[in-house]
N, C-alpha and C positions, 0 to 999 in steps of 0.2 A: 782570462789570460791577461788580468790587468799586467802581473809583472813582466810583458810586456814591453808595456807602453814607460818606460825608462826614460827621464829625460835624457842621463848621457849617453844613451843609443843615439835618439835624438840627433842629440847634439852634433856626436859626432860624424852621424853623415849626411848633416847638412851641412858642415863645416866640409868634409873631403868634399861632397858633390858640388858643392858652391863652386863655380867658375870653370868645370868639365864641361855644361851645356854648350855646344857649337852648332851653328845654324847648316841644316844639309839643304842640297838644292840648289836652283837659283841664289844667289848672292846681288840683288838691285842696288843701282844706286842710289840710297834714299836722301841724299843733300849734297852742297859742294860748300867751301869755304875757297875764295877763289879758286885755284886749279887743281884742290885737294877733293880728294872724292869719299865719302861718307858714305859704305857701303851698308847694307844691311846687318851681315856680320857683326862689324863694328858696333852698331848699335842695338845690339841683343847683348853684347859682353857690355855694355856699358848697361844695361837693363840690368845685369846677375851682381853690378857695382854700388846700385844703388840704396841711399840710407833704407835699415829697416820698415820704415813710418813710411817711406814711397813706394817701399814697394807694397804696400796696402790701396794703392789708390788704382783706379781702374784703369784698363788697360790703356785705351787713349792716352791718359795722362801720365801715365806713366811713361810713355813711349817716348810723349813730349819733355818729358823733364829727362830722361837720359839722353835724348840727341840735344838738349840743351846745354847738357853737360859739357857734349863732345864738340859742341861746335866752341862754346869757352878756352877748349883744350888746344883746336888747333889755331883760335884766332890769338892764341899768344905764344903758344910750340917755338915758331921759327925766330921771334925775339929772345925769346929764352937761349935757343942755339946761339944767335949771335954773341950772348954776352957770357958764352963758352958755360954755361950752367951744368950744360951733360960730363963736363970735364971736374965737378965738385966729387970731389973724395965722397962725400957724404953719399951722394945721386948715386955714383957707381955703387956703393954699397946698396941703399935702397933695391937699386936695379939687379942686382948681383940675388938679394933678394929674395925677390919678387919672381924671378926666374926658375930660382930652385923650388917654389912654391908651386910656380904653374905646371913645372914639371913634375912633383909629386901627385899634384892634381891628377895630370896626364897619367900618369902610372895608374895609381891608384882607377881612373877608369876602365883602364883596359885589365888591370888583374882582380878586381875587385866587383864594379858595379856590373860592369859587361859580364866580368866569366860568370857571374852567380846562378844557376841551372834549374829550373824546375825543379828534377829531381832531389836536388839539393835542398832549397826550401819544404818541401814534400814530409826529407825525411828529419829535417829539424821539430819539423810542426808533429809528425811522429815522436819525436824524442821528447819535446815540453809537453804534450798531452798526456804523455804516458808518466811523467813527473810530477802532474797534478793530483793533490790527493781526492778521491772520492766524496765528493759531498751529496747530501742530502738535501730533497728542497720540498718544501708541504704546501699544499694550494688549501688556503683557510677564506674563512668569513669567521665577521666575528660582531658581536653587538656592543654597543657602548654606552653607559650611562655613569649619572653621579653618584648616585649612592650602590652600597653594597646592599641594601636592602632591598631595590632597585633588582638589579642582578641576580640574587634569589629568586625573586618575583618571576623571573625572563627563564630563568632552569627550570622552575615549578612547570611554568604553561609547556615548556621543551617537554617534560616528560609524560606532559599529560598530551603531548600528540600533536603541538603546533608547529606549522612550517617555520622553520630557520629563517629563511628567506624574508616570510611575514612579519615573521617580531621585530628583524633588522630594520625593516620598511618603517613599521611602526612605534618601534621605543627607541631606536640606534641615534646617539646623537652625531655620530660621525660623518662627515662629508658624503661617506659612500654608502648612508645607507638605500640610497636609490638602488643601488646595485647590490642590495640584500648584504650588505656590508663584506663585499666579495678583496679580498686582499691579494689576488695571483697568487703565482709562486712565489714562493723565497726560502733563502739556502739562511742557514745562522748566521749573525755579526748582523742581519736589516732589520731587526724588530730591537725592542728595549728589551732587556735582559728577561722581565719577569715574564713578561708575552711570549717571548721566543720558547724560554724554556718549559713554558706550558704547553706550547704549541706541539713544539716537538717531541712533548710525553706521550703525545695523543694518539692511538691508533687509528685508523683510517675510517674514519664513518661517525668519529666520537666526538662529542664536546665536552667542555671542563664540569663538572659537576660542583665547583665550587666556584664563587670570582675571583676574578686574577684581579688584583690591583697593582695600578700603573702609576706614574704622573700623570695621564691623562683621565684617570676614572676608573670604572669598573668592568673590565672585561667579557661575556660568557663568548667561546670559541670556538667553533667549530673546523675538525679538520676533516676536509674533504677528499683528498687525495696526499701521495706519498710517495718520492718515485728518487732517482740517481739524478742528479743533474747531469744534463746533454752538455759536451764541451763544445766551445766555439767550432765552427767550422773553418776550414781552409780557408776560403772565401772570405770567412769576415777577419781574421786577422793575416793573411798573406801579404801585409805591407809591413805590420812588426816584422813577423819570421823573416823576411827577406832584409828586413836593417841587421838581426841578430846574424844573419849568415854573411851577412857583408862585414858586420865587426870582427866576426872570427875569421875570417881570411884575411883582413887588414891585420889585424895585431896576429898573425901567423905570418906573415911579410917583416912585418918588425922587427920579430924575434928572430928569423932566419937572417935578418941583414943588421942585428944588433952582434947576431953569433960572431957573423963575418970582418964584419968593422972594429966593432967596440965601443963603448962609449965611456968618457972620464969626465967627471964631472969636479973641480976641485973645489969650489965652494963648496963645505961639510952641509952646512943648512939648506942651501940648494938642491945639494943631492940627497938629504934624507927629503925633502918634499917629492922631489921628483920621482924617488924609491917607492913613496907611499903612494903617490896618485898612480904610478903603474900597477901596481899591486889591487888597488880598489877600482880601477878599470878592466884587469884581466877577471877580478872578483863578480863582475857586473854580470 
């Protein structure tokens, strides 16, 4: 279920969920700047603020450097006020903003991250499983040497009665011939072209009766087993399914408040960007 794992799924609900997180519970007060109180609250939103690179550093220090932020903020806040900075054109725009941002956020939690339903992820993860096409996957061993001559040599003793296992042990130049040159399963596209497509000629109990050559040497194959590949579980992918179900109700919000509103965009180059990145995100 790689396609999946999409960076602009990603992307985009780390970008809505960034700055929804709000502390429940107790609210302490973790600092003062004179008579100003520095609640805990406050400094969990200054934690969801911080540069990428910090927020890598553990938790401690992390903690430390956003309340360091905030104690920055209020020990100059009320100079600022005095020299009427709140009253710059510019600010109120910022702030005007920055408002309408938190307040998408806010939506967007409540119609989006909160409503998303088990059953709902349940039946997405039903819907892409059943989308995936059928692969095959073969559990081989296989022996390795340099020459083809070599590799002859290794089919001859096979048919004359020697354990696979054994010859891998003892002629296989491969990392894995400890483990009788055991290769798991795998599905086509993980082997080099020429191996894969021997492998999977093979019927279930058979090896190559000829050598395969590779860039790495000389092949003889053994496939062992031969089965449907088992799709992910619930469980291991249920944090994609649950981003792709939160995109589809975010841009199903869009579209019903796109219907409602409108939107004009008069720069022509603008809007054919903006036309196509819609277009390649409902594509996603």
């Amino acid at each position: 279920m790689s396609r999946y794992k999409t960076l602009a799924v990603a992307a985009l609900v780390a970008m809505m969920t960034a700055g929804v997180a709000r502390a429940e519970g107790p609210d302490p007060v973790v600092a003062k700047v004179g008579d100003q109180e520095i609640r805990q609250s406050e400094l969990d939103l200054a934690i969801t603020s911080l540069d990428p690179q910090l927020q890598r550093m553990p938790e401690e220090q992390k903690r430390a450097a956003a309340l360091s932020a905030v104690i920055d903020v209020k020990l100059l806040v009320k100079d600022a006020e005095k020299e009427g900075l709140q009253n710059d054109a510019t600010f109120k725009q910022r702030v005007a903003f920055l408002t309408e941002r938190e307040l998408h956020n806010a939506f967007f939690k409540k119609h989006v991250v909160d409503a998303v339903t088990k059953e709902e992820v349940k039946a997405r993860y039903d819907k892409e499983i059943a989308a995936i096409p059928p692969q095959e996957e073969v559990k081989a061993r296989h022996i390795l040497v340099k020459t083809e001559d070599e590799a002859k040599a290794v089919i001859k003793e096979l048919e004359a009665g020697k354990s696979f296992v054994e010859l891998a042990k003892a002629k296989s130049t491969d990392p894995n011939k400890d483990e009788g040159g055991d290769l798991g399963y795998f599905t086509k596209g993980r082997m080099v072209p020429e191996f894969e497509t021997a492998a999977f000629a093979l019927e279930k109990g058979a090896y190559t009766k000829t050598p395969v050559k590779t860039q790495f040497g000389f092949h003889v194959i053994l496939v062992e087993d031969k089965r449907p590949q088992a799709p992910p579980t619930l469980e291991q992918v249920e944090p994609q399914v649950r981003q792709l179900v939160m995109r589809d109700k975010y841009l199903a919000l869009l579209d019903t408040a796109k219907k409602a509103t409108g939107v004009e965009i008069s720069d022509p180059a603008l809007k054919k960007a903006y036309d196509e990145a819609g277009k390649a995100r409902q594509a996603q």
